[in-house]
Backbone bond lengths (Angstrom), bond angles and torsions (degrees), N, CA, C in turn:
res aa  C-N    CA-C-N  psi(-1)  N-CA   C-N-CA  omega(-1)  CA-C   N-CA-C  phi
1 X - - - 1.447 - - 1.524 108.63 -
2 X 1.352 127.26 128.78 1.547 135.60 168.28 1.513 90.45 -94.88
3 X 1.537 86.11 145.82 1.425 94.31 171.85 1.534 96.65 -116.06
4 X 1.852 110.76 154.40 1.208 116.09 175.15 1.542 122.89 -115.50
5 X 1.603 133.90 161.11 1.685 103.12 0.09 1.267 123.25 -71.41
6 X 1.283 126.92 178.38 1.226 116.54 163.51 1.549 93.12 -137.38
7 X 1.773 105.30 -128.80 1.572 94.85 -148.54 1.935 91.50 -142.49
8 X 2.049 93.24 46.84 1.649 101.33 171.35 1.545 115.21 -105.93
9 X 1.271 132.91 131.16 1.347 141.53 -172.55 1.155 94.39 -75.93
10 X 1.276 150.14 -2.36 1.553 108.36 168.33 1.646 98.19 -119.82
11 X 1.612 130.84 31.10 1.154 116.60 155.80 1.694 114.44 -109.37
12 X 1.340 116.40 155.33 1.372 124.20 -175.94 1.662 101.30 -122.27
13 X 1.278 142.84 119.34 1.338 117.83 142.47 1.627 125.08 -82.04
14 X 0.878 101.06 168.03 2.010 100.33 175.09 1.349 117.27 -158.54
15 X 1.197 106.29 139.83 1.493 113.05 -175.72 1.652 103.64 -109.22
16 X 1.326 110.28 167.97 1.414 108.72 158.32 1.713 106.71 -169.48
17 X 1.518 114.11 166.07 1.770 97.28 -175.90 1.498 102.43 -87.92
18 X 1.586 100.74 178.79 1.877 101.87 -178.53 1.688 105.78 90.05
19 X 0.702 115.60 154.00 1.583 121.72 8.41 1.505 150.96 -84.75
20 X 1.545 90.86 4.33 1.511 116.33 179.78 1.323 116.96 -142.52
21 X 1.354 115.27 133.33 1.647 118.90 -170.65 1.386 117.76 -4.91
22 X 1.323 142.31 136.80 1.520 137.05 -173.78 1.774 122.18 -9.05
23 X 1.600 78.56 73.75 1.017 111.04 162.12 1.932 115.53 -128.60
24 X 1.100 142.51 156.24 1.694 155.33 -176.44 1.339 97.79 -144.85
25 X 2.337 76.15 134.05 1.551 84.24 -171.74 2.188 83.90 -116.07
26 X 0.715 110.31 -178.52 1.864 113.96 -161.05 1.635 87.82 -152.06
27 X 1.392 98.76 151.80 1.578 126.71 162.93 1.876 106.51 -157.89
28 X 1.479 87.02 173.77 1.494 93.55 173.00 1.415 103.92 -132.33
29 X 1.267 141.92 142.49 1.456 149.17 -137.28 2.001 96.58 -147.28
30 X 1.152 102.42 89.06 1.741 109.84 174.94 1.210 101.92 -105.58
31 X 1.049 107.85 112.13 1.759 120.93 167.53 1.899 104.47 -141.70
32 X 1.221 115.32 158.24 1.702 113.14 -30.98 1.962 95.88 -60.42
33 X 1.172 87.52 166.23 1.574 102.18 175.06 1.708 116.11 -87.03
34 X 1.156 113.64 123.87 1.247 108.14 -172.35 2.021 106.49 -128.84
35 X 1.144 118.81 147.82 1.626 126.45 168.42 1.453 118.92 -11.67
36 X 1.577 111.61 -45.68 1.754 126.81 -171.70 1.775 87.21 -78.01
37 X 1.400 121.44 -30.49 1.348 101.98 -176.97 1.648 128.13 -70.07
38 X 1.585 107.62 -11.02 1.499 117.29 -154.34 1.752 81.20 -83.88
39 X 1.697 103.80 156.33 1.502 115.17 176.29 2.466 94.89 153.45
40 X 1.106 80.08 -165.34 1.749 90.13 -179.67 1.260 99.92 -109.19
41 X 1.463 146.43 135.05 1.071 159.22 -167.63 1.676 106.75 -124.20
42 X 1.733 130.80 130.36 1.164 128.80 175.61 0.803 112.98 -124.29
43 X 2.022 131.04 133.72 1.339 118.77 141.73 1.426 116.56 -99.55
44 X 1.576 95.68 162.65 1.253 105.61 -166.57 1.659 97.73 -134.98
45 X 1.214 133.63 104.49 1.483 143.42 176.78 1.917 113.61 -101.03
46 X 1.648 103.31 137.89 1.420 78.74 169.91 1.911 92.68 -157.79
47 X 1.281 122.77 147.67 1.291 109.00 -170.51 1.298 80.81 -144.52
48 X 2.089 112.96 -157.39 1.773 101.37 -160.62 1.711 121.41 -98.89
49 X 1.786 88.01 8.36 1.871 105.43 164.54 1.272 114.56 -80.54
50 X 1.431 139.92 -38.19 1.262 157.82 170.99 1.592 148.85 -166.57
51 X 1.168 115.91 -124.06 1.751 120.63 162.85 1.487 86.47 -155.72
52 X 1.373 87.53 177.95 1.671 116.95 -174.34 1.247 113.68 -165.12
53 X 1.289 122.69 147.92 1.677 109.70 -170.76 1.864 96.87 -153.86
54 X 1.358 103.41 120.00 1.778 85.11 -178.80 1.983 81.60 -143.06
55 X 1.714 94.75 155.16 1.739 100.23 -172.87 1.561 88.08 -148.06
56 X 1.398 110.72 168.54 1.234 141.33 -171.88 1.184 139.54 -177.68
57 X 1.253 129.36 115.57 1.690 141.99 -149.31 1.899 118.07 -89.20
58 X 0.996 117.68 127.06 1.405 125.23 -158.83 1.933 87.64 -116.51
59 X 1.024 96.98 107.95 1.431 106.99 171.35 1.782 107.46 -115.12
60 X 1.475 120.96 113.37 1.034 111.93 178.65 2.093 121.04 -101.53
61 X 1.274 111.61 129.59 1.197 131.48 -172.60 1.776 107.52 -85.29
62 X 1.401 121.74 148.67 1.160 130.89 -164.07 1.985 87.67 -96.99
63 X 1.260 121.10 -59.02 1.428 121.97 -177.96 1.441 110.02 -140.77
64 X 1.144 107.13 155.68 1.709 126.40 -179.80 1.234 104.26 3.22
65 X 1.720 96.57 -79.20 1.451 140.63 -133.30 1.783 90.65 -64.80
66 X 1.243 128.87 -38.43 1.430 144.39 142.33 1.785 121.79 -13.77
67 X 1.559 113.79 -28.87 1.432 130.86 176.73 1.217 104.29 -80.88
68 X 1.356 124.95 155.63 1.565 110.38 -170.61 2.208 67.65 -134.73
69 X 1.263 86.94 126.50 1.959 104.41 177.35 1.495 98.06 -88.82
70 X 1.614 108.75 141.78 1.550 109.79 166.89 1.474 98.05 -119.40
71 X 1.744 108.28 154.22 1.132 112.20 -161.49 1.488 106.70 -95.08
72 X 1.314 124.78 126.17 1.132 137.06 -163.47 1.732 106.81 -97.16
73 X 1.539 102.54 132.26 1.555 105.05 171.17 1.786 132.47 -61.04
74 X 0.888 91.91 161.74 1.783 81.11 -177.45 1.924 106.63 -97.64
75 X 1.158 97.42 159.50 1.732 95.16 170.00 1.492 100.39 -112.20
Protein backbone atom coordinates (compact mmCIF):
# COMPACT_ATOMS: atom_id res chain seq x y z
CA UNK A 1 0.00 0.00 0.00
CA UNK A 2 1.44 3.71 -0.89
CA UNK A 3 0.13 6.07 1.03
CA UNK A 4 -0.89 9.49 -0.44
CA UNK A 5 0.27 12.21 -1.35
CA UNK A 6 3.32 11.24 -2.25
CA UNK A 7 5.83 12.48 -4.74
CA UNK A 8 3.98 11.11 -8.40
CA UNK A 9 3.46 13.76 -11.22
CA UNK A 10 0.55 12.56 -12.60
CA UNK A 11 -1.52 12.48 -9.29
CA UNK A 12 -3.35 15.65 -7.94
CA UNK A 13 -5.47 15.53 -4.75
CA UNK A 14 -8.02 18.41 -4.12
CA UNK A 15 -10.11 19.53 -1.63
CA UNK A 16 -12.80 22.04 -1.68
CA UNK A 17 -15.80 23.13 0.92
CA UNK A 18 -19.56 21.91 0.33
CA UNK A 19 -21.40 20.66 -0.17
CA UNK A 20 -22.85 21.62 3.01
CA UNK A 21 -21.85 24.22 5.57
CA UNK A 22 -18.19 23.19 6.83
CA UNK A 23 -18.21 20.41 5.42
CA UNK A 24 -15.00 19.11 2.43
CA UNK A 25 -15.61 17.24 -0.34
CA UNK A 26 -11.89 15.51 -1.70
CA UNK A 27 -11.00 13.65 -4.95
CA UNK A 28 -7.91 12.38 -6.47
CA UNK A 29 -7.20 13.58 -10.14
CA UNK A 30 -4.77 10.84 -12.17
CA UNK A 31 -4.01 11.99 -15.41
CA UNK A 32 -2.87 10.73 -17.68
CA UNK A 33 -3.80 7.33 -16.32
CA UNK A 34 -1.50 4.74 -17.00
CA UNK A 35 -1.40 0.47 -16.16
CA UNK A 36 1.04 1.18 -12.82
CA UNK A 37 -2.04 3.29 -11.87
CA UNK A 38 -4.75 0.40 -11.85
CA UNK A 39 -5.14 -1.23 -8.09
CA UNK A 40 -7.97 -0.27 -5.09
CA UNK A 41 -7.45 3.13 -3.81
CA UNK A 42 -8.67 4.25 0.01
CA UNK A 43 -9.74 7.20 1.81
CA UNK A 44 -9.71 7.35 5.12
CA UNK A 45 -11.12 10.79 6.89
CA UNK A 46 -11.62 11.37 10.53
CA UNK A 47 -12.34 14.71 12.47
CA UNK A 48 -13.95 15.14 16.25
CA UNK A 49 -17.63 13.73 15.01
CA UNK A 50 -16.07 10.54 13.66
CA UNK A 51 -14.15 8.52 10.78
CA UNK A 52 -15.18 7.57 7.44
CA UNK A 53 -13.55 5.30 5.11
CA UNK A 54 -14.73 4.89 1.37
CA UNK A 55 -12.26 2.96 -1.55
CA UNK A 56 -12.52 2.21 -5.13
CA UNK A 57 -10.76 0.07 -7.78
CA UNK A 58 -9.32 1.47 -11.09
CA UNK A 59 -8.97 -1.37 -13.41
CA UNK A 60 -7.47 -0.25 -16.63
CA UNK A 61 -8.69 -1.80 -20.12
CA UNK A 62 -6.57 -1.84 -23.39
CA UNK A 63 -10.04 -1.21 -25.70
CA UNK A 64 -13.77 -0.81 -25.33
CA UNK A 65 -14.63 -4.18 -26.19
CA UNK A 66 -12.63 -4.93 -22.68
CA UNK A 67 -15.92 -3.20 -20.71
CA UNK A 68 -18.25 -5.78 -19.86
CA UNK A 69 -21.97 -3.47 -20.41
CA UNK A 70 -24.88 -4.28 -17.99
CA UNK A 71 -28.20 -4.22 -19.33
CA UNK A 72 -30.10 -1.44 -18.10
CA UNK A 73 -34.00 -1.30 -17.53
CA UNK A 74 -36.19 0.91 -19.36
CA UNK A 75 -38.59 3.55 -17.68
Amino acid sequence: MELLPGDRENLAIQTRGGPEKHEVTGWVLISPLSKEDAGEYECHASNAKGEATASAKIHIVETLHEIALTKGRSC
